[in-house]
Every structure is written in structure tokens, then in C-alpha cells.
N, CA, C and O atoms as a Maestro MAE file, in Angstrom:
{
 s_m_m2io_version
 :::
 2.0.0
}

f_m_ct {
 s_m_title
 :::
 protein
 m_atom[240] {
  # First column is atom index #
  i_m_mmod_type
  r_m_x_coord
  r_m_y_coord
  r_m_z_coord
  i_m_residue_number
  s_m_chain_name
  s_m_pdb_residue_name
  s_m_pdb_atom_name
  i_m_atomic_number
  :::
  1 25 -30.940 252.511 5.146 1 A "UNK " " N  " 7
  2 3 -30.943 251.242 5.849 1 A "UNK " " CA " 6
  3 2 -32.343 250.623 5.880 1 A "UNK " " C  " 6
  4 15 -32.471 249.439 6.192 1 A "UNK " " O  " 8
  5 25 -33.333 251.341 5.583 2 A "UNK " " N  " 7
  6 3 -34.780 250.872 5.345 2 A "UNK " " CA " 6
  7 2 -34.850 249.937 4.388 2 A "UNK " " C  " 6
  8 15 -35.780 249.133 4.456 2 A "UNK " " O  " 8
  9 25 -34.266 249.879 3.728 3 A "UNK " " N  " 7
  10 3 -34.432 249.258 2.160 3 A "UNK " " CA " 6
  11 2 -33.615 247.608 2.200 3 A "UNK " " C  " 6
  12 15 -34.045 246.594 1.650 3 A "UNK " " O  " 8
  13 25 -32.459 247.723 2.943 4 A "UNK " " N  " 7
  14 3 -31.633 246.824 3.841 4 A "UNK " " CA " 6
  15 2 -32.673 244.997 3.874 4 A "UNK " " C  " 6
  16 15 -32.529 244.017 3.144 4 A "UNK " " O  " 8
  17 25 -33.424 245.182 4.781 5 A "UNK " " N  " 7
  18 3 -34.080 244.109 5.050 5 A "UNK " " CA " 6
  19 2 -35.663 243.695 4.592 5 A "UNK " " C  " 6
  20 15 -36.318 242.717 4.953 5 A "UNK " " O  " 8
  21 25 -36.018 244.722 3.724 6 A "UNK " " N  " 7
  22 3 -37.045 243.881 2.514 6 A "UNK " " CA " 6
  23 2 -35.903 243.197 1.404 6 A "UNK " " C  " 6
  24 15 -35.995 242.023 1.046 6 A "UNK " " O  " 8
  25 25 -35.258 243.747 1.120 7 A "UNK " " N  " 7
  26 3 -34.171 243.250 0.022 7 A "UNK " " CA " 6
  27 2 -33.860 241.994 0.453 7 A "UNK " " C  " 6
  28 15 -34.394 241.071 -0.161 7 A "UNK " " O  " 8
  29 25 -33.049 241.700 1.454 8 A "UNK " " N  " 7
  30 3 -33.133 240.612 2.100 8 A "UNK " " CA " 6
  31 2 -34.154 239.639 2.151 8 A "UNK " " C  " 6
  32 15 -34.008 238.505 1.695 8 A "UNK " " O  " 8
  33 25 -35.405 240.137 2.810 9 A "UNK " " N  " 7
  34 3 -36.516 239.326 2.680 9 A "UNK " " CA " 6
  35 2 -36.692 238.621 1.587 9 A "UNK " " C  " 6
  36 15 -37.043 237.441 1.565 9 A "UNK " " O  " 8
  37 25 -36.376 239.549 0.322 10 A "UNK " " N  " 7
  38 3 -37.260 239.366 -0.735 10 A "UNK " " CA " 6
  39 2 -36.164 237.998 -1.517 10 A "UNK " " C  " 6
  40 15 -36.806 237.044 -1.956 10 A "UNK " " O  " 8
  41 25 -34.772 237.933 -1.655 11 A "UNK " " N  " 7
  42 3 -34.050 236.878 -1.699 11 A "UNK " " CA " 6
  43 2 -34.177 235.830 -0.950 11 A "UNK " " C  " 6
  44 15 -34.300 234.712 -1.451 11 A "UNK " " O  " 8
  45 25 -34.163 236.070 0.579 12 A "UNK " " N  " 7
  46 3 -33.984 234.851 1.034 12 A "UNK " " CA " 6
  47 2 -35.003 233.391 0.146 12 A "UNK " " C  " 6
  48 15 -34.314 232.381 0.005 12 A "UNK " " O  " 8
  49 25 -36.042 233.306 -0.237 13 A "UNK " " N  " 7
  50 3 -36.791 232.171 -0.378 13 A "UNK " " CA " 6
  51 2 -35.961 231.574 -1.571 13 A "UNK " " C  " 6
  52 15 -35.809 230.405 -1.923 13 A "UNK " " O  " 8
  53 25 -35.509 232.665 -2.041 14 A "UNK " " N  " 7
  54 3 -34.473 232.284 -3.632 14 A "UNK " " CA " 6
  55 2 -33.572 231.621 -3.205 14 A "UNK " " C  " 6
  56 15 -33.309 230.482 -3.590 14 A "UNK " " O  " 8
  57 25 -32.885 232.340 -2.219 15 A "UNK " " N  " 7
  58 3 -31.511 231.794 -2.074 15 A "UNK " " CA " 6
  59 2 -31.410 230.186 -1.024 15 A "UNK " " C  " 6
  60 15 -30.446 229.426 -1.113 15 A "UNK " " O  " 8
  61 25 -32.255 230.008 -0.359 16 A "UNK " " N  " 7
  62 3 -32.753 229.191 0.089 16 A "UNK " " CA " 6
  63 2 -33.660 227.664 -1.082 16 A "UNK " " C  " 6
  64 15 -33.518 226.454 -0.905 16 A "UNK " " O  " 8
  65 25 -34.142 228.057 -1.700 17 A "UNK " " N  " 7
  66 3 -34.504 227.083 -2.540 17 A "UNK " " CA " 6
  67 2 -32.968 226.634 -3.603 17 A "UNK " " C  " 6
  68 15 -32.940 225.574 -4.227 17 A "UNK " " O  " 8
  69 25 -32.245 227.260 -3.622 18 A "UNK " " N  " 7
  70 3 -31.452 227.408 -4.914 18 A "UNK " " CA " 6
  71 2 -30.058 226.592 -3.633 18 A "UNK " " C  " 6
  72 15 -29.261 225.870 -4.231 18 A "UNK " " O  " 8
  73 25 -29.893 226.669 -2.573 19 A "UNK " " N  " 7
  74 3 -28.839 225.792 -1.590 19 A "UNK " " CA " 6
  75 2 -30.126 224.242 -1.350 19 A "UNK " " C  " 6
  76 15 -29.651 223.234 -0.827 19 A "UNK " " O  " 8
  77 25 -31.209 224.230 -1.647 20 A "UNK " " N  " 7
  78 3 -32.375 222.670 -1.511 20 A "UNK " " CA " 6
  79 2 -31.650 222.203 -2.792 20 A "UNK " " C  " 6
  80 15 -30.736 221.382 -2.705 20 A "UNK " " O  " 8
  81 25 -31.921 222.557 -3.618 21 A "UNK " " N  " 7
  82 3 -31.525 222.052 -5.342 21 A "UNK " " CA " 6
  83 2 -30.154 221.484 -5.181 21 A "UNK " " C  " 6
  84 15 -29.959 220.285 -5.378 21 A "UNK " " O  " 8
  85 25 -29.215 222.285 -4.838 22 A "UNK " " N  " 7
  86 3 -27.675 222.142 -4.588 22 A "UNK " " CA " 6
  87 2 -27.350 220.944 -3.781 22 A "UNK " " C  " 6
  88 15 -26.303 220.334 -3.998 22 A "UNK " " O  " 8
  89 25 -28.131 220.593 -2.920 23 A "UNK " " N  " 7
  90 3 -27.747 219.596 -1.547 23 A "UNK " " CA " 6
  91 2 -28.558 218.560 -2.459 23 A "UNK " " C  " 6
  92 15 -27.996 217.469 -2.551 23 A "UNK " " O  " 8
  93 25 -29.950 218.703 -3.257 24 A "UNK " " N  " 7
  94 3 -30.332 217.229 -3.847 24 A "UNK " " CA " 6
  95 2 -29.348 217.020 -5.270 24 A "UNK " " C  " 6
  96 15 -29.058 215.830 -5.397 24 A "UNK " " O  " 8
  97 25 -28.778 217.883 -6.351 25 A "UNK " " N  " 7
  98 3 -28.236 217.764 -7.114 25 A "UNK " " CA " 6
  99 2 -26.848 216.723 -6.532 25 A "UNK " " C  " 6
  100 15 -26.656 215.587 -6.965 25 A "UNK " " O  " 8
  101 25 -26.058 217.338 -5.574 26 A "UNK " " N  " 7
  102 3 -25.013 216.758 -4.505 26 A "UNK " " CA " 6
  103 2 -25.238 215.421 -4.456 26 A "UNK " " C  " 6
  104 15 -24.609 214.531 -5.029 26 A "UNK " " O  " 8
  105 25 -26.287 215.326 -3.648 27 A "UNK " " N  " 7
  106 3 -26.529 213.725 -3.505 27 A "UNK " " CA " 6
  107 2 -26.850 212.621 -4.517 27 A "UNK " " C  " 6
  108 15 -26.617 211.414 -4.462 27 A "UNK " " O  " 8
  109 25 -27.498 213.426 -5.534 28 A "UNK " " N  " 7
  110 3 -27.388 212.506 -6.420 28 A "UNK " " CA " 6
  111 2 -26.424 212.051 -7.202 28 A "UNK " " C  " 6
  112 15 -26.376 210.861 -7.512 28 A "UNK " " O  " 8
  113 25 -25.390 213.085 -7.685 29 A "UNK " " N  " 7
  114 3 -24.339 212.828 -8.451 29 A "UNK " " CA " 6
  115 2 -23.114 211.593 -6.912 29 A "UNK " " C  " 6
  116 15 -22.633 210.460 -6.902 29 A "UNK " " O  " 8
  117 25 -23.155 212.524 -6.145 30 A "UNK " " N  " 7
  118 3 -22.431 211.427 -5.275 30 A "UNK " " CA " 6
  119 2 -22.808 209.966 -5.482 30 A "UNK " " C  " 6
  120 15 -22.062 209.048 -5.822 30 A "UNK " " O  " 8
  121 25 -24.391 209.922 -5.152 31 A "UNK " " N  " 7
  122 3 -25.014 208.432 -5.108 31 A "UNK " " CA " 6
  123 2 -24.626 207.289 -6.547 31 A "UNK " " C  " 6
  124 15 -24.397 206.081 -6.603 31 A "UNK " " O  " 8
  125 25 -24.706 208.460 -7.653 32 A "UNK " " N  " 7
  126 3 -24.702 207.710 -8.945 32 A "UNK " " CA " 6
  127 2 -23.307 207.571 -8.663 32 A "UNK " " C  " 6
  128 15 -23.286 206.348 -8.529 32 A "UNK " " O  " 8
  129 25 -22.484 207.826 -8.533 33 A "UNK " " N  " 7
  130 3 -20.196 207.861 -8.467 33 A "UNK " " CA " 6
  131 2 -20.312 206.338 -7.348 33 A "UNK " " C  " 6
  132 15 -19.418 205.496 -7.431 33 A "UNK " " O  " 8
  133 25 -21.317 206.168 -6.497 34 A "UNK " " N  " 7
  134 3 -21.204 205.075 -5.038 34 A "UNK " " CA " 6
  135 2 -21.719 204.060 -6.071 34 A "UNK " " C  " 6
  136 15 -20.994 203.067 -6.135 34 A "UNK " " O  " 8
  137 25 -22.687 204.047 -6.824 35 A "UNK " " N  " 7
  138 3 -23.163 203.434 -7.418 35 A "UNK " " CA " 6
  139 2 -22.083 202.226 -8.928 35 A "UNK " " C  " 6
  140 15 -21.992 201.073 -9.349 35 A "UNK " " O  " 8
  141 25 -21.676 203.269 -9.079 36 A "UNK " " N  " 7
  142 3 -20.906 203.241 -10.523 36 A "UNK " " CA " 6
  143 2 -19.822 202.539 -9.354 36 A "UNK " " C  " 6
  144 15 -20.041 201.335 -9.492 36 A "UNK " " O  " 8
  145 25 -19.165 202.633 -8.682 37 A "UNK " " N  " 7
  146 3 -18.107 202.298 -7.888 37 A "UNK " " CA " 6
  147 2 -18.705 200.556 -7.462 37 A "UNK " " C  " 6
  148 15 -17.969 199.595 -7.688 37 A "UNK " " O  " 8
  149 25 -19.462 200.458 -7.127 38 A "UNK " " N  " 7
  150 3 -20.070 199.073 -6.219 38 A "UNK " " CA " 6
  151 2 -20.015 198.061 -7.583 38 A "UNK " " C  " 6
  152 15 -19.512 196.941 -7.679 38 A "UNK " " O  " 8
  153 25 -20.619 198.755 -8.451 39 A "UNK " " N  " 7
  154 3 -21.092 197.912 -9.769 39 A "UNK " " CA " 6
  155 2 -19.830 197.285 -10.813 39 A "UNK " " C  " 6
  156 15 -19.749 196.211 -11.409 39 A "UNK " " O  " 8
  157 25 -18.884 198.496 -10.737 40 A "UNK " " N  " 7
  158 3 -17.556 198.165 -11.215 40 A "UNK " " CA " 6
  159 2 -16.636 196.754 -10.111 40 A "UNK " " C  " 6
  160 15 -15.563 196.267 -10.467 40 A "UNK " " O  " 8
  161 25 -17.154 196.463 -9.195 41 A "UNK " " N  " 7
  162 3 -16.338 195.806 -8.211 41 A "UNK " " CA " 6
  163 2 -16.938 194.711 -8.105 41 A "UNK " " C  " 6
  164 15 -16.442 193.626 -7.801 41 A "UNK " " O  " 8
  165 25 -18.624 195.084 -8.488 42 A "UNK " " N  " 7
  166 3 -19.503 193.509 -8.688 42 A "UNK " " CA " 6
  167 2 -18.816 192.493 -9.985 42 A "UNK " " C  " 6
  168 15 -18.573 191.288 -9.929 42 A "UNK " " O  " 8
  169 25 -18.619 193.410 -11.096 43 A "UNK " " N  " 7
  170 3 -18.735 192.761 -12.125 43 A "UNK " " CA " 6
  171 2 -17.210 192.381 -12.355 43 A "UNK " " C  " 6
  172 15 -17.085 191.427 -13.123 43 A "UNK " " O  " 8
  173 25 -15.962 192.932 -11.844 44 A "UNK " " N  " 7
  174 3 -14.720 192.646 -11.394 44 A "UNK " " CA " 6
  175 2 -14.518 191.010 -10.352 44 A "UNK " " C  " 6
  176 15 -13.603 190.190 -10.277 44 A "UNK " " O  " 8
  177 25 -15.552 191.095 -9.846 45 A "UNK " " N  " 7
  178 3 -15.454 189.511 -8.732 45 A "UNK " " CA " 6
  179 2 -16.641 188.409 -9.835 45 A "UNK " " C  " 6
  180 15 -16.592 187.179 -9.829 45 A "UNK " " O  " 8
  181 25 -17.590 189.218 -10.664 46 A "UNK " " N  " 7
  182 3 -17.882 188.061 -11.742 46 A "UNK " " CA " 6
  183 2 -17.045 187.746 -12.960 46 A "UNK " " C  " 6
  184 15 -17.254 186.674 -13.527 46 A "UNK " " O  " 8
  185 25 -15.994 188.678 -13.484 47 A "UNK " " N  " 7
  186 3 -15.675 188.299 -14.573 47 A "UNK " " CA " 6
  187 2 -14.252 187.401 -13.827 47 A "UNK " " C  " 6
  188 15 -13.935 186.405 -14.478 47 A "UNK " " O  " 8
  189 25 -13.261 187.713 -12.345 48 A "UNK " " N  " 7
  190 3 -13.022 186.541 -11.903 48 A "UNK " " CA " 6
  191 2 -13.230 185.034 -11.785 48 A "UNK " " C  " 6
  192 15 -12.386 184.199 -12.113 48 A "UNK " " O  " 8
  193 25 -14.580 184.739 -11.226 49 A "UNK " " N  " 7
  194 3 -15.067 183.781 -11.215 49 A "UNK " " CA " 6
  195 2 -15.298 182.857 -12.440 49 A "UNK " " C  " 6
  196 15 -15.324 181.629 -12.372 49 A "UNK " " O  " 8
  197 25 -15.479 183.669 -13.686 50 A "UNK " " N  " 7
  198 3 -15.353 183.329 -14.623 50 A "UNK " " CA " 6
  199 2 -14.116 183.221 -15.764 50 A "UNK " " C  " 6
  200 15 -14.291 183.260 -16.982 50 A "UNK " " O  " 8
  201 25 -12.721 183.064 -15.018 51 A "UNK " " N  " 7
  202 3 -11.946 183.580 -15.625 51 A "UNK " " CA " 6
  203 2 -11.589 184.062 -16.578 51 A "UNK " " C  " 6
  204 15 -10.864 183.411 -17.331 51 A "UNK " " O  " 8
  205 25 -11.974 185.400 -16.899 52 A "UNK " " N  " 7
  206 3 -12.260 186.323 -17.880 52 A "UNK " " CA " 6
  207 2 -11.223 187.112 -17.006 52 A "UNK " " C  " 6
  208 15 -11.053 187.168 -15.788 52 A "UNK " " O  " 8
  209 25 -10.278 187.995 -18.604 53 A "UNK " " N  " 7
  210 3 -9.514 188.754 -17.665 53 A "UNK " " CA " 6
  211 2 -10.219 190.025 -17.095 53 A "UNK " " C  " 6
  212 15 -11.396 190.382 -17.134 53 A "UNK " " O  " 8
  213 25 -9.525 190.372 -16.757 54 A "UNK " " N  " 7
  214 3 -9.807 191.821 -15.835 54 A "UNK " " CA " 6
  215 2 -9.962 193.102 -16.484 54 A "UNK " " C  " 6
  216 15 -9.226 193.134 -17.471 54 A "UNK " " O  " 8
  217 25 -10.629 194.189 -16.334 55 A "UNK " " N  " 7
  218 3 -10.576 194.860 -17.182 55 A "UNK " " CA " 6
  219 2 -10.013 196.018 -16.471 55 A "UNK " " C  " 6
  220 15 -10.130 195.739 -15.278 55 A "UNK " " O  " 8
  221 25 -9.449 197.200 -16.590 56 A "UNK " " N  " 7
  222 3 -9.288 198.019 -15.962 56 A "UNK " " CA " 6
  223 2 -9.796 199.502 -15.417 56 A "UNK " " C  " 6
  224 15 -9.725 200.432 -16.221 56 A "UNK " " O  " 8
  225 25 -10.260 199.737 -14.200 57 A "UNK " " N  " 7
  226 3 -11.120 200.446 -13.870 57 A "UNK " " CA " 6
  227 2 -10.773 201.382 -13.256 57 A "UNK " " C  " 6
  228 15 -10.059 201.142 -12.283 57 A "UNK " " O  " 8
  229 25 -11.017 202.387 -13.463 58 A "UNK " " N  " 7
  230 3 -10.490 204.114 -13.753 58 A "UNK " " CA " 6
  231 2 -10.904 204.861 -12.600 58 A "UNK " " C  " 6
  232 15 -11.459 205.863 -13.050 58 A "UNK " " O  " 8
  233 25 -10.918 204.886 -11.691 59 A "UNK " " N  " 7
  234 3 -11.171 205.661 -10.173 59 A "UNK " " CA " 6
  235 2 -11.318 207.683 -10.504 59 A "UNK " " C  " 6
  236 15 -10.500 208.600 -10.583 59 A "UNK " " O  " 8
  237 25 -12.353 207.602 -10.574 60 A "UNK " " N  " 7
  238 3 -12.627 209.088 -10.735 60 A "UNK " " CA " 6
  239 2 -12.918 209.745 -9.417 60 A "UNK " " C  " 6
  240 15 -13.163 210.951 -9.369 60 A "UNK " " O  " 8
  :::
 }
 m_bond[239] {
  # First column is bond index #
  i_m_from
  i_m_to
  i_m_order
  :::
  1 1 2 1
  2 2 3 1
  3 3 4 2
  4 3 5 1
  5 5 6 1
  6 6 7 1
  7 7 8 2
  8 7 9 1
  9 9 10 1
  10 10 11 1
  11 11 12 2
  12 11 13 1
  13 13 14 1
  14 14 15 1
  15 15 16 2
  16 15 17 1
  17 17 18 1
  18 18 19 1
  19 19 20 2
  20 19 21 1
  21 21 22 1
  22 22 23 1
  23 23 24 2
  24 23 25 1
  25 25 26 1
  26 26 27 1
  27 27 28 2
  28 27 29 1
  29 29 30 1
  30 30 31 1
  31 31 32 2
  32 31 33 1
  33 33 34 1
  34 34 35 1
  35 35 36 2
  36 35 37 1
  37 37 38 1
  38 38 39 1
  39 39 40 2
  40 39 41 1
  41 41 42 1
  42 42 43 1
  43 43 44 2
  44 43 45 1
  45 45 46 1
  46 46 47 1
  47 47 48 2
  48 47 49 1
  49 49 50 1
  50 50 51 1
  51 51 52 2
  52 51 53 1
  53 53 54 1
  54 54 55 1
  55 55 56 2
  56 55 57 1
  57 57 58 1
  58 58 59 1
  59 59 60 2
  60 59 61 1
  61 61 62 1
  62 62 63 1
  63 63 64 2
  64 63 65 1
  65 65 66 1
  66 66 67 1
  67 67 68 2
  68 67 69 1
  69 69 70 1
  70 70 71 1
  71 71 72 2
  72 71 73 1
  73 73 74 1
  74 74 75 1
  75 75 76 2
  76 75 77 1
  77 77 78 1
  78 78 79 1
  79 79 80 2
  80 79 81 1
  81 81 82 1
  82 82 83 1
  83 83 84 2
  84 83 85 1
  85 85 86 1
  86 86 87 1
  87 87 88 2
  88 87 89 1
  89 89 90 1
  90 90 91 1
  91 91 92 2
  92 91 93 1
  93 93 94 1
  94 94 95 1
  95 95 96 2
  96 95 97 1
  97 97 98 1
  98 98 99 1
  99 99 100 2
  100 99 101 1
  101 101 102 1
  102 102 103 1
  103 103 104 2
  104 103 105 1
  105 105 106 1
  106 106 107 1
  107 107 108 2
  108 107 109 1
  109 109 110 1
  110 110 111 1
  111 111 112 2
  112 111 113 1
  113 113 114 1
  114 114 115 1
  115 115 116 2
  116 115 117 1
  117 117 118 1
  118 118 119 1
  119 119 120 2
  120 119 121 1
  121 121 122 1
  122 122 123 1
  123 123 124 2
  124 123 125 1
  125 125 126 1
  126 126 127 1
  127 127 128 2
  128 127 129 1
  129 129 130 1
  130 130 131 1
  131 131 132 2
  132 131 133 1
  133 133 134 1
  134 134 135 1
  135 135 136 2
  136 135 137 1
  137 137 138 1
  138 138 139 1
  139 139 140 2
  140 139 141 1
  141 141 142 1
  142 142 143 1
  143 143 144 2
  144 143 145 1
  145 145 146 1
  146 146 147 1
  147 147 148 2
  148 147 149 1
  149 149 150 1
  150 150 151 1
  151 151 152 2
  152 151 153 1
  153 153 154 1
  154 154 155 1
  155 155 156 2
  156 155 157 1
  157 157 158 1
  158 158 159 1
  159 159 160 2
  160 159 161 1
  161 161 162 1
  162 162 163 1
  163 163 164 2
  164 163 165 1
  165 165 166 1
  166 166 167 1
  167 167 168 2
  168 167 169 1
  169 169 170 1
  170 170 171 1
  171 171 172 2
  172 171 173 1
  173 173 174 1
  174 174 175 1
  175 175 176 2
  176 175 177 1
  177 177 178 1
  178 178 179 1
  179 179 180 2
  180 179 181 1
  181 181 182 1
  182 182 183 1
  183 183 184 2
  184 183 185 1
  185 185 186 1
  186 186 187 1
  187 187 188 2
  188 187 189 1
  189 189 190 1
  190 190 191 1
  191 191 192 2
  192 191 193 1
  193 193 194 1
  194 194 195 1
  195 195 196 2
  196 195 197 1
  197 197 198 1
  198 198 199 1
  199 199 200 2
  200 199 201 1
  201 201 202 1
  202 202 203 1
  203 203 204 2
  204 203 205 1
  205 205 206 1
  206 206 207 1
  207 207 208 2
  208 207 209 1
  209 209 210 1
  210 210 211 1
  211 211 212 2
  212 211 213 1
  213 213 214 1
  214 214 215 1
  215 215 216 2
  216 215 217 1
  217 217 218 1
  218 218 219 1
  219 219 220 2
  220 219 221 1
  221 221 222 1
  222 222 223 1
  223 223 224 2
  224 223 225 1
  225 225 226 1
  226 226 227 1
  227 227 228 2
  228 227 229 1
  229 229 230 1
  230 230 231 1
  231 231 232 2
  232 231 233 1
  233 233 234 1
  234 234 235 1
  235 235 236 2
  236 235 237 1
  237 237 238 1
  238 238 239 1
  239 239 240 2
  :::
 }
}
């Protein structure tokens, strides 16, 4: 059981940096999907305005 909690020690900074990466990787792919979503809906109310038909947009 000695051996128990250096082992531990010695991961945690790993395992801890490697759930930082995970939560910014997360947000970004989310942000770019919010992104891609807003932009598809911009250019849907310009090609309206312009009566251009519609194109169809694929909800991932």
C-alpha cells in the first residue's frame, strides 16, 4: 500500500492536463458546430432576400 499514493501522485498532473485539453478540444469543436449553424441561417435569410432558391441544410 506504500507504493499506492506516489503512483497516484505521479499521474495525477497527467491525468489532469489530459481532462484541460479535453474540455478546450470540447469547446472548440462545439463553438465551430454554433458557428457553422448561425452562418448556415445567415446566408439562408440572404439568399431569401434575394430570391435565390434555398438550398438545403443538413443538421448534424
Amino acid at each position: 500500500m506504500d507504493d499506492f499514493w506516489p503512483a497516484v501522485f505521479a499521474l495525477a498532473p497527467t491525468v489532469l492536463i489530459g481532462l484541460v485539453f479535453w474540455f478546450i478540444m470540447r469547446a472548440l469543436i462545439r463553438s465551430d458546430k454554433s458557428e457553422r449553424k448561425a452562418l448556415a441561417k445567415i446566408e439562408a435569410e440572404e439568399r431569401a432576400k434575394l430570391g435565390l432558391p434555398l438550398e438545403k441544410v443538413t443538421a448534424e
